[in-house]
C-alpha positions in Angstrom: -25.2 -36.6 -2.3 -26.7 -33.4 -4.3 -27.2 -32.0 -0.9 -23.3 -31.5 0.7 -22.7 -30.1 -2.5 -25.3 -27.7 -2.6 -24.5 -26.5 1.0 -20.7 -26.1 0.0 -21.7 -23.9 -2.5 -23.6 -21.9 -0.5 -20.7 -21.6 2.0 -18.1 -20.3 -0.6 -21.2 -17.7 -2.0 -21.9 -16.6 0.7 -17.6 -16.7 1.9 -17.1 -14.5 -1.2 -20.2 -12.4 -0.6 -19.2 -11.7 2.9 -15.2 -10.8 1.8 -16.4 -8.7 -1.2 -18.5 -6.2 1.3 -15.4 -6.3 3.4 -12.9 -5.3 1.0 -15.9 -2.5 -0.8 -16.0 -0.8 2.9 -12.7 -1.0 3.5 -12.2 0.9 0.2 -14.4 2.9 0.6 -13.4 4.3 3.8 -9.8 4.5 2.6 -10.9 6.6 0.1 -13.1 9.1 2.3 -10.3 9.5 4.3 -7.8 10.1 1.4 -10.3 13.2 0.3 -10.3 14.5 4.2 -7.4 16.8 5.2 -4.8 16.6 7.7 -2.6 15.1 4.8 0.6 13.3 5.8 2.7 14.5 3.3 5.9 12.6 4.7 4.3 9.4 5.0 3.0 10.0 1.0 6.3 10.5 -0.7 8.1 7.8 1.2 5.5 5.2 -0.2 5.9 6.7 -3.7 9.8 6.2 -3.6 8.9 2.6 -2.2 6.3 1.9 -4.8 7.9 3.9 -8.2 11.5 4.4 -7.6 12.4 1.1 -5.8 10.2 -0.9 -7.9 12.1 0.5 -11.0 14.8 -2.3 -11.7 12.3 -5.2 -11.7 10.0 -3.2 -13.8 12.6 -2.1 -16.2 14.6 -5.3 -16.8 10.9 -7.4 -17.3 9.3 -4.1 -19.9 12.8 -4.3 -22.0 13.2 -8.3 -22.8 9.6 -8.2 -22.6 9.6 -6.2 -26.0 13.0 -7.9 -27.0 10.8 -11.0 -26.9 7.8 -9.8 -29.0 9.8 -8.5 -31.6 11.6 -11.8 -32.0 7.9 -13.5 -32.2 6.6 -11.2 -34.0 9.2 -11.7 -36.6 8.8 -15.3 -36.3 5.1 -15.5 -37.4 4.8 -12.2 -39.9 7.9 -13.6 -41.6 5.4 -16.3 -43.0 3.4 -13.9 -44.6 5.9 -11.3 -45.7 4.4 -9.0 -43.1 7.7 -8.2 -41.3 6.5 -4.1 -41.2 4.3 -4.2 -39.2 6.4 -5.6 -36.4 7.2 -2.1 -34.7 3.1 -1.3 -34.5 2.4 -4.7 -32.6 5.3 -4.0 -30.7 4.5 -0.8 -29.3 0.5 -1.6 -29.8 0.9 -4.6 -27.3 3.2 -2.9 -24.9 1.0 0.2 -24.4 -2.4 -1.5 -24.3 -1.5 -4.6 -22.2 1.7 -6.1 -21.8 3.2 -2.9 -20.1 0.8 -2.1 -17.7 -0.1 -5.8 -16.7 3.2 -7.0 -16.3 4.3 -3.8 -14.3 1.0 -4.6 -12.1 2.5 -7.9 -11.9 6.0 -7.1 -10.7 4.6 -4.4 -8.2 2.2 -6.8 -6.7 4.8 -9.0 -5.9 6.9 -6.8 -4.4 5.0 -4.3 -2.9 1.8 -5.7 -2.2 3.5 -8.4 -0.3 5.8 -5.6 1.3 2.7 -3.5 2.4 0.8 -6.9 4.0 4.0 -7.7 5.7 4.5 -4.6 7.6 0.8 -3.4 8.1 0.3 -7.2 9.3 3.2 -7.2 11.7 2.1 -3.7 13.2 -1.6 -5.2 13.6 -0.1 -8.7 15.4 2.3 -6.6 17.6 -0.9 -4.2 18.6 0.8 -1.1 17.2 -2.0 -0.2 15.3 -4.0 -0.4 18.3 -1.2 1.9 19.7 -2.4 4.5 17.4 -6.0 4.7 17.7 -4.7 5.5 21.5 -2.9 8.5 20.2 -5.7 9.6 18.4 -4.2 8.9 15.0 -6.5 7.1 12.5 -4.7 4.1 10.9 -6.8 4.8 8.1 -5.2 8.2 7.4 -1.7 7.6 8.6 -0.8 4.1 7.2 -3.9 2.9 4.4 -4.4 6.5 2.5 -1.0 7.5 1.7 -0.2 3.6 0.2 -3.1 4.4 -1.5 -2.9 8.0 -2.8 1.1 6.7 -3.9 -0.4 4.1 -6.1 -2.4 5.4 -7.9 -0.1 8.4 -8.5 2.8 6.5 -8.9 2.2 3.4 -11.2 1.6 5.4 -14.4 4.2 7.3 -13.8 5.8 3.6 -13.7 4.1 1.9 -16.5 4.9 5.1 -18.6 8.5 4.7 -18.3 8.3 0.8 -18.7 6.4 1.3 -21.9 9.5 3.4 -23.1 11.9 1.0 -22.2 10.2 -1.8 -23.5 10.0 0.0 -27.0 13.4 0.4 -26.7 14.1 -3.2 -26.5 12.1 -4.1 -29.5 14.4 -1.6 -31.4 17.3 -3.2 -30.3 16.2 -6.4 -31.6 14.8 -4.9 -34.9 17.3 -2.9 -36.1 20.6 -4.6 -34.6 19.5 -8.2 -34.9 16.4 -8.2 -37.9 18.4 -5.7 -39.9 15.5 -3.2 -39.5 16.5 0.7 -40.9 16.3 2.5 -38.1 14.4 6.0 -39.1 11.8 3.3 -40.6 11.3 1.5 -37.5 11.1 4.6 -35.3 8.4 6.2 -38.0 6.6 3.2 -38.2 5.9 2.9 -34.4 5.4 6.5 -34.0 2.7 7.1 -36.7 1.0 3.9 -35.9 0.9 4.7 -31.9 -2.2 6.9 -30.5 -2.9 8.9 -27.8 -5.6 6.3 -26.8 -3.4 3.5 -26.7 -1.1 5.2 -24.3 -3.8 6.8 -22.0 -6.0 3.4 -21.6 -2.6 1.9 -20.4 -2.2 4.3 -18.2 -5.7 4.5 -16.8 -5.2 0.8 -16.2 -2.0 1.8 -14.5 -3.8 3.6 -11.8 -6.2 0.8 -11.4 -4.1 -1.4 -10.9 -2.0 0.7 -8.7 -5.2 1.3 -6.6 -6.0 -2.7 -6.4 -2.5 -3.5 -5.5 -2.0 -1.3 -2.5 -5.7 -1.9 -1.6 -4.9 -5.4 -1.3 -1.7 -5.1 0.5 -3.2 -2.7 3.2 -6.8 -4.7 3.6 -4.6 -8.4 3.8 -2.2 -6.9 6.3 -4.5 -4.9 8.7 -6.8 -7.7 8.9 -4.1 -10.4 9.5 -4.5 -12.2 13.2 -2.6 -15.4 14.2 1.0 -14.1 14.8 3.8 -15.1 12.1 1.4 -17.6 11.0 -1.2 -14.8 10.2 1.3 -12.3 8.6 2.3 -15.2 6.2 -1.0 -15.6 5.1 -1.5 -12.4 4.3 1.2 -11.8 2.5 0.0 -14.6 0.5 -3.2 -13.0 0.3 -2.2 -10.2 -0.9 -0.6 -10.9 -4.1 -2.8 -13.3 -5.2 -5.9 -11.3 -4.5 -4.0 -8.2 -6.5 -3.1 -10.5 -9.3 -6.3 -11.9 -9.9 -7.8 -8.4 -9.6 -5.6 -7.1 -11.9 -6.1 -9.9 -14.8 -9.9 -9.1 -14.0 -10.0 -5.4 -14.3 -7.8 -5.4 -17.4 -10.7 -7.1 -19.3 -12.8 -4.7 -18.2 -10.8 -1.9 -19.0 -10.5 -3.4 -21.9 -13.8 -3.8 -23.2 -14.6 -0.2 -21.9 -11.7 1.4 -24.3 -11.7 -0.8 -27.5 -15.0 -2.8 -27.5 -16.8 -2.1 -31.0 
């Protein structure tokens, strides 16, 4: 009996082993050919209004009842202990450190991760991929780098703006529903905030925004199988980016704040 289970965990190490390498080449060849010119400069700015300005709405509507809620909970559990001041510096402490940028991850990585292994997968399954290696075009550089380059540009940008909004929200709820003063609560949150919260949520930010389109583009040029195939790599995609992200924001983490 000890020795199926042995040999199945030796299939999935050495399953996970094997995918790991994959995905480390593959990034790392996306990013050699991100450094190399020509640059398609086109191709680069259309996938940063796909990932930033498209992606907007979601982001926006879950960063401002995101800090609509924490204010309310906040409120709910300092109340006990007379500690109802200190609600705009958790508020704008949790949404710059984590909650912004993990939950903008989040959104993008279910929108366009899926988006990205949905139309890189269809081009591999319909051989139009193939159709540009014949043209002398590298796939790498014309479809994987500019996703690529436009995430990790464009989701701080993102995350910046949803960290805003989300503050925003938690003033709403403090001052028109807790009866906050509002030149306390705005002084509170900005001489509690620092520079470091803001830049390690936007370091994450580009993390993330490197993981998510890395997912998208690896899922979807590797997809085989037809409609079937595609699916699953859309699938792949976003769980393999949200996993990733929940991961690297430990790390992250423990890199900016660990004692």
């Amino acid at each position: 009996m000890t020795i199926p289970v042995v040999t199945i965990l030796g299939r999935m190490t050495l399953a996970f082993l094997a995918a790991a390498g994959a995905i480390t080449m593959f990034a790392g060849h996306s990013l050699r050919q991100i450094a190399r010119p020509p640059y398609y400069r086109q191709q680069i700015l259309r996938q940063m209004l796909e990932i930033g300005y498209y992606s907007l709405p979601v982001v926006g509507l879950t960063a401002i009842f995101t800090g609509m809620v924490l204010a309310l909970q906040s409120y709910t559990g300092f109340a006990r202990f007379s500690a109802e001041a200190a609600i705009p510096n958790v508020v704008v402490v949790s949404l710059t450190r984590e909650l912004g940028p993990v939950l903008a991850g989040l959104m993008v990585a279910g929108r366009v991760g899926a988006a990205m292994a949905a139309e890189i997968g269809t081009m591999r399954v319909t051989e139009q991929i193939d159709a540009l290696t014949t043209l002398s075009t590298d796939p790498f550089k014309y479809l994987v780098g500019p996703r690529i380059l436009a995430g990790i540009l464009t989701l701080p940008i993102l995350v910046l703006i949803a960290d805003i909004i989300g503050v925003l929200g938690g003033y709403v709820v403090g001052v028109y529903k807790l009866d906050f003063n509002d030149a306390a609560y705005l002084r509170n949150t900005l001489d509690f905030l620092q520079f470091q919260d803001v830049f390690s949520g936007l370091v994450k930010a580009a993390v993330f925004g490197f993981l998510i389109t890395l997912m998208g583009c690896y899922h979807g040029y590797n997809s085989k199988g037809g409609a079937q195939g595609v699916g699953m790599a859309t699938t792949n995609a976003v769980v393999s980016a949200s996993i990733l992200i929940l991961t690297f924001n430990y790390f992250i983490t423990e890199a900016f704040f660990a004692r």
